[in-house]
Each structure stands twice: as structure tokens, then as C-alpha cells.
C-alpha positions as CSV (number, residue, x, y, z in Angstrom):
1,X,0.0,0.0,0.0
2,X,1.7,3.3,-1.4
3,X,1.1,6.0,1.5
4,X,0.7,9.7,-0.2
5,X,1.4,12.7,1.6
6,X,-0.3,15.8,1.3
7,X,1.2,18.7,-1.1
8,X,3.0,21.1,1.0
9,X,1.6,24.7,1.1
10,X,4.0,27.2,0.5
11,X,3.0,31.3,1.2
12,X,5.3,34.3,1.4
13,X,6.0,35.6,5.3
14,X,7.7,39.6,5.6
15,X,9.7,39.6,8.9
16,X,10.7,43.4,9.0
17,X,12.8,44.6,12.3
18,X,14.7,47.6,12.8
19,X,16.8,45.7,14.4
20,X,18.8,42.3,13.6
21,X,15.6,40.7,13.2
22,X,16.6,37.9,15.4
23,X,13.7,37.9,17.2
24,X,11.2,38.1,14.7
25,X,13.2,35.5,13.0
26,X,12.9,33.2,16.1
27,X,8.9,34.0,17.0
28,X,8.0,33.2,13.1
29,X,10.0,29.8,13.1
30,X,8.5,28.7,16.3
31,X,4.7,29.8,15.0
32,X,5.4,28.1,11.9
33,X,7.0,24.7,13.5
34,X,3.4,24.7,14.6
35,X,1.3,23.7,11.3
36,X,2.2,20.6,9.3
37,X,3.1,20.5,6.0
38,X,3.6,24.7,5.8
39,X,6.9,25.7,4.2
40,X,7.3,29.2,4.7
41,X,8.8,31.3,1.9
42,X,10.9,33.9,4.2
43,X,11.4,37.3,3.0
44,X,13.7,39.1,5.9
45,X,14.0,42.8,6.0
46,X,17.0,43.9,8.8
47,X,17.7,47.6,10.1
48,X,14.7,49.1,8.5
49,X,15.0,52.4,10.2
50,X,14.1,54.9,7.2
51,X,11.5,56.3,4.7
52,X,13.8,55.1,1.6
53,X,14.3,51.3,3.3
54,X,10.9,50.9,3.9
55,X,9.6,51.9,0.6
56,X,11.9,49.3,-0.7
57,X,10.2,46.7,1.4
58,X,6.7,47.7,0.4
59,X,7.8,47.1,-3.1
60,X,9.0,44.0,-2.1
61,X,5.9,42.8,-0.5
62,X,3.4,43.6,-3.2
63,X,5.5,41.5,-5.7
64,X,5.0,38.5,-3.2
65,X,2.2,39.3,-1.2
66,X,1.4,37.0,2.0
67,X,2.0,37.9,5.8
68,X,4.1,40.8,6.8
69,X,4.8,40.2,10.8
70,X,6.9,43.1,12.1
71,X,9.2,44.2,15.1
72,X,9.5,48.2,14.7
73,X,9.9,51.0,17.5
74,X,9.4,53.7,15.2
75,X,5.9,55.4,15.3
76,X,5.5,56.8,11.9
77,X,7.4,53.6,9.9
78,X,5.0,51.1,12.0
79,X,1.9,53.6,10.6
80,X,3.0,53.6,6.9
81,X,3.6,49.2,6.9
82,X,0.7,49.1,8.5
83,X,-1.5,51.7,6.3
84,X,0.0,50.1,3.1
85,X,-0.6,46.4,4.0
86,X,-4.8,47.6,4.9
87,X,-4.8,48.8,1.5
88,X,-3.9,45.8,0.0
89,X,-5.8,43.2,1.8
90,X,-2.5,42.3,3.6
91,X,-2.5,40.9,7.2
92,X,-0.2,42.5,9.2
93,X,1.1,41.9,12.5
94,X,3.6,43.2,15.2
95,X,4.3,40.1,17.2
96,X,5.6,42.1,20.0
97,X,2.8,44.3,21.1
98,X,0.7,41.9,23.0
99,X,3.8,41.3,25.3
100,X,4.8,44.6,25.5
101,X,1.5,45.8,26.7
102,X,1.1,43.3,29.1
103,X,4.1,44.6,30.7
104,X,3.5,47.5,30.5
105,X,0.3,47.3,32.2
106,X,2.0,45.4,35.0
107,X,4.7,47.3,35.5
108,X,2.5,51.0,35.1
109,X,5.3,52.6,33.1
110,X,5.8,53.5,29.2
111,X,7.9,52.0,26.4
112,X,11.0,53.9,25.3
113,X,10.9,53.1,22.0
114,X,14.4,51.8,21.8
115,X,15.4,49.9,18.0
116,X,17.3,46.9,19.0
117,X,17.6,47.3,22.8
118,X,18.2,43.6,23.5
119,X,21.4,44.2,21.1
120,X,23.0,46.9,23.7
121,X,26.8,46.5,24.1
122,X,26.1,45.9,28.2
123,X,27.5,43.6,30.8
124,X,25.1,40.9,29.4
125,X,26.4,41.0,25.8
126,X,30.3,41.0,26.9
127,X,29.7,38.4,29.6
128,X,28.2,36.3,26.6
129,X,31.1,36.7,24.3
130,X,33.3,35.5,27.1
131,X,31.3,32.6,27.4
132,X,31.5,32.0,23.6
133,X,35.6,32.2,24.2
134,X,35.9,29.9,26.2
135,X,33.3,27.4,25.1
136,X,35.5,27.6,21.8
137,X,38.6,27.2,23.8
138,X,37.5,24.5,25.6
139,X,36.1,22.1,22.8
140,X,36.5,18.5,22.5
141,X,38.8,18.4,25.6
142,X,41.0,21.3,25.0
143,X,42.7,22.8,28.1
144,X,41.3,20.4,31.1
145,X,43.8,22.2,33.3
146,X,40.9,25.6,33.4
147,X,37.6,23.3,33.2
148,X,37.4,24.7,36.8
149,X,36.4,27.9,35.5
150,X,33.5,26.4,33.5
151,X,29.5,26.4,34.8
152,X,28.7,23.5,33.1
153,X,31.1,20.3,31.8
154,X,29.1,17.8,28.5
155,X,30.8,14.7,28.4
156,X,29.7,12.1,26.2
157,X,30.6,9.4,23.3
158,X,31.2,10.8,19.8
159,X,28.0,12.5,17.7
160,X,26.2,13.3,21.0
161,X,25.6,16.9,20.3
162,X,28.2,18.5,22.8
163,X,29.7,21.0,20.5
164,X,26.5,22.4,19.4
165,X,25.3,22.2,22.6
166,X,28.0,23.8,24.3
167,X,27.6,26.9,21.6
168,X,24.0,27.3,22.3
169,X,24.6,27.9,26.2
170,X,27.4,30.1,25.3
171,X,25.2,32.5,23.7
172,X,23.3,32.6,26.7
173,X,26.0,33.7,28.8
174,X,27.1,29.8,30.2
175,X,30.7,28.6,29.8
176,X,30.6,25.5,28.5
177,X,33.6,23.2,28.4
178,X,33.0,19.4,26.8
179,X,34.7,16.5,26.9
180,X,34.2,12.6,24.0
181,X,33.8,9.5,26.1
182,X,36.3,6.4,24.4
183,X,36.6,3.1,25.9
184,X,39.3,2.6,27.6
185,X,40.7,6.3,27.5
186,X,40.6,8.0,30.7
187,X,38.7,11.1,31.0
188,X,41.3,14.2,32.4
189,X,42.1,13.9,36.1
190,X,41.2,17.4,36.2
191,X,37.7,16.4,35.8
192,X,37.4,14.6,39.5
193,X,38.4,17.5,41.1
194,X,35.8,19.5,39.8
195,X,33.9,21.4,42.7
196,X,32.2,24.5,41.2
197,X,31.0,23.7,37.3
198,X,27.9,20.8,36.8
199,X,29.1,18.0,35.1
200,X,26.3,16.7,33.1
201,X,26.5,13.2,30.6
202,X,24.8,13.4,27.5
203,X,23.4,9.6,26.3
204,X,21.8,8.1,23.0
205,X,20.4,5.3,22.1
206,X,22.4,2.8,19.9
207,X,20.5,2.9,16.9
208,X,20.1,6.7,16.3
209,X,23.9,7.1,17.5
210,X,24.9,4.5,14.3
211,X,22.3,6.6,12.5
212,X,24.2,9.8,12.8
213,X,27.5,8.4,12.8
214,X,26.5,6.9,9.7
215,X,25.5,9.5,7.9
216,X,28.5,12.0,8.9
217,X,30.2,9.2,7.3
218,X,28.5,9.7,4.5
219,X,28.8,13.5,3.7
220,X,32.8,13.0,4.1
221,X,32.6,10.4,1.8
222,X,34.5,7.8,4.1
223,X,34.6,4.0,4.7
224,X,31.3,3.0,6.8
225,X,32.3,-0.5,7.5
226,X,34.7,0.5,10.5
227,X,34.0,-0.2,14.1
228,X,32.5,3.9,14.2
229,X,29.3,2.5,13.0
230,X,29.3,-1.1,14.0
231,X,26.5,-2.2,16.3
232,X,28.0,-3.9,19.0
233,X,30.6,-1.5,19.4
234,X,28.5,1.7,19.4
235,X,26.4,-0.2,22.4
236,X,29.5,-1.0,24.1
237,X,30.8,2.9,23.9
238,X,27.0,3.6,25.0
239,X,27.1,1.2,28.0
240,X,30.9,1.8,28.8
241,X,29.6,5.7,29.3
242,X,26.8,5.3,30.9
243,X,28.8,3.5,33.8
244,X,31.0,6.3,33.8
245,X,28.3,8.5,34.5
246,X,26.5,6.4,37.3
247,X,30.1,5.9,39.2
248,X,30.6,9.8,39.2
249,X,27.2,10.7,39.9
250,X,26.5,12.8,37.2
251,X,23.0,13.9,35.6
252,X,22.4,12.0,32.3
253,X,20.3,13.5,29.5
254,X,19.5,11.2,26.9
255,X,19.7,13.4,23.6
256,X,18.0,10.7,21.2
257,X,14.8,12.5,19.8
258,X,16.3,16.0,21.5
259,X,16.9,18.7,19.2
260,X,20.0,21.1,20.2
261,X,17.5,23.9,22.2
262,X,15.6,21.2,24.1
263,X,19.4,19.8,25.6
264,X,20.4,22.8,25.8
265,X,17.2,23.6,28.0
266,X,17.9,20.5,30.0
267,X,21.4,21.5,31.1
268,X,19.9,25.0,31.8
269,X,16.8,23.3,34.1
270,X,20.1,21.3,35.7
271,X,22.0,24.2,36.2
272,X,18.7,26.5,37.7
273,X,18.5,23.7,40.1
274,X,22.1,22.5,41.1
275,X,22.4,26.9,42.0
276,X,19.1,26.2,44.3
277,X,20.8,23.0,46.3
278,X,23.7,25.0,46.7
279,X,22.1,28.0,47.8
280,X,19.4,26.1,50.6
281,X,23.2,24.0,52.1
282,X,24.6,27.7,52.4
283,X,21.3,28.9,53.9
284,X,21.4,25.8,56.7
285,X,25.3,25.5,56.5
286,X,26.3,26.0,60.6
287,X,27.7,29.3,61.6
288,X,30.5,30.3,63.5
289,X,29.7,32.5,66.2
């Protein structure tokens, strides 16, 4: 029996931001992720912050007409998008107004209108490039001797997602530092010593491991009959890890069906609540008098 799928429905989608547009970018994947068998056509318009840009995009979405979503501080551009799409039958949405009045309801106060505020060179954005730094610096095993100055350690067999991983909590600020599981190599000293950063193992399951493994193979165009991809040996670096991870104690997240953001996530939840334990012993910890 020959299973058919449905046609996929393609339409056109405007993100325009005054800003980098990363955040429009993000909101409108998320929605989208939302209805099977959609495939977006993207049209992304950055830094639109004047009367010449933004004529341009109008031109652009009248050739292609579809859903314009927008992310704009200025009063006057936001009128014009918005006039131009009525006129045309075009929806037209900014995806940040309900949010932003629901704040500021709550907190009583007005919005200063600032393009790309969440883009400020403050102690935020630094603090997250020297997270990225060191994540980079500290990749596959690279200089064990400062893993002490990490907040969180991956360790796990090869194709588990650890560099990716790693990069995604950089860029929220985490130092990341991670480490490949191989039987029979031991793992740094340095890493049973390790008081301050989490130590967290990241697992698979054998056949999506061979899976991946498989096809990275594949896209370097190398032999895929070595022990890499082999079965029993892929279970045995599973299994051999996993005991690692049960004699040090460490929290396992099994990555199988995971994407990058939902580990990521994970380590953050791990991290959120290792901080809480450490805080409450600290709280009840006995005092000198």
C-alpha cells in the first residue's frame, strides 16, 4: 500500500525589524514549527530604520504578497507598513505588542521606543562573548587544566551533540567546556576535582547514534564499515559511558529525539536547580559565632 502525503503549502511571510531581526526570526520559526506541511517562503528585511528602506520593502511585499509580521519602534514607519498592507488586503502583524503591553500594564510605566535594545553592548552581551571564548577554547577536551572555571562540563561518546550544545549555552551567557567518552581512555584527572561547574553526561540510544555516525560518514565520503558504525561496538561505547556517568554521579540526559535547544534547555533546568541545592546547604550550612 503506497502511503501519499499531502502537497505542501507554501506562502510568502515579511519579517521586518529595525533591528537584527533575530527575534522576529525566532517568533515566526516557532509559530510556523506549529502547522504541518507549511513551508514558509521567508522574505527578511534587517535595520529598517528609514522612509527610503521601507519603501523598498513595500515594493517587495506587493511583488509577493502573503503575511508581513513586524518588530518596529518607530511610530511613523510602523503607521506607513501598517497603512499600506490595509490597502492591499494584507494581514499585518507586530508580534511584539501583546507582550509589551502586558508589561507594561504590569509594570505602570511607558515604552521607550528603543530599535534593538536587547542588542545593547552591556555587561550581558560582553559576559556572553566570554562565554563564547571559552566554550571555543574548551572544545572536545582542550585545556582540562581551566575546566574549573566552567559552569557546566558535556561529556559524552562521539556525535552526541556536545559541541552544538555547548555553543547554544554560550550564547546565553554559560561557559561551557565538553569532553568525548572512548573506551578505555581515561577522562582528564582534572575532571574529578571539579567542585564548582555541573558535570552533566549526554546519552543516545544505539540505533540513532549509528544513524548519525553513519550519515557523517556519509557527507565526508568515508569508509562506513569500521567499528565507528558497528553495532556492538556503538552499544559497548554507550554502556561503557553510561557506567562512567552512574560511578561519578553525574545527571544524564539522553539526547536521542532531542533537538540542540531542548538539551540545551535541559542542562539550563540542571544548572537552575544545582544553584538552588547550593544556595538552601549555604542557607542551613552551621555558623561560627
Amino acid at each position: 500500500m503506497i502511503v501519499t502525503r499531502p502537497l505542501a503549502v507554501y506562502f510568502h511571510i515579511h519579517l521586518v525589524s529595525d533591528a537584527t531581526g533575530e527575534t522576529l526570526n525566532a517568533m515566526s520559526k516557532a509559530a510556523c514549527a506549529q502547522f504541518e506541511g507549511i513551508k514558509p517562503i521567508e522574505h527578511v528585511y534587517a535595520l529598517v530604520r528609514s522612509q527610503r528602506q521601507l519603501e523598498r520593502v513595500l515594493r517587495q511585499i506587493d511583488s509577493a504578497p502573503g503575511i508581513v509580521l513586524y518588530t518596529m519602534m518607530n511610530k511613523d514607519l510602523r503607521r506607513q507598513l501598517e497603512d499600506h498592507c490595509r490597502e492591499h488586503g494584507i494581514h499585518c502583524s507586530s508580534v511584539l505588542d501583546p507582550v509589551l503591553t502586558i508589561l507594561r500594564n504590569y509594570l505602570g510605566t511607558e515604552l521607550t521606543h528603543k530599535m534593538g535594545g536587547q542588542h545593547e553592548l552591556n555587561t550581558e552581551y560582553f559576559d556572553r562573548i566570554d562565554a563564547l571564548n571559552y566554550t571555543m577554547s574548551h572544545d572536545d577536551g582542550q585545556q582540562a587544566e581551566s575546566f574549573k572555571q566552567a559552569d557546566v562540563v558535556l561529556v559524552g561518546v562521539s556525535r552526541t551533540s556536545k559541541t552544538p550544545t555547548c555553543i547554544y549555552l554560550a550564547n546565553r551567557g554559560i561557559k561551557a567546556a565538553n569532553i568525548p567518552v572512548v573506551a578505555g581512555v581515561p577522562l582528564p584527572g582534572e575532571l574529578e576535582h571539579l567542585n564548582g561547574p555541573l558535570v552533566v553526561g549526554l546519552t543516545v540510544v544505539k540505533d540513532r547514534l549509528v544513524q548519525i555516525r553513519r550519515n557523517r560518514l556519509l557527507s565526508l565520503q568515508a569508509d562506513t564499515t569500521t567499528s565507528y558504525v558497528n553495532d556492538d561496538d556503538v552499544r559497548k561505547e554507550i554502556v561503557y559511558a553510561r557506567k562512567l556517568f552512574e560511578k561519578n554521579d553525574w545527571p544524564v540526559i539522553d539526547v536521542s529525539r532531542r533537538s540542540i535547544e531542548e538539551t540545551a534547555a535541559a542542562v539550563l533546568n540542571l544548572l537552575s536547580r544545582n544553584k538552588e541545592l547550593a544556595e538552601t546547604k549555604k542557607s542551613v550550612a552551621p555558623r561560627d559565632d
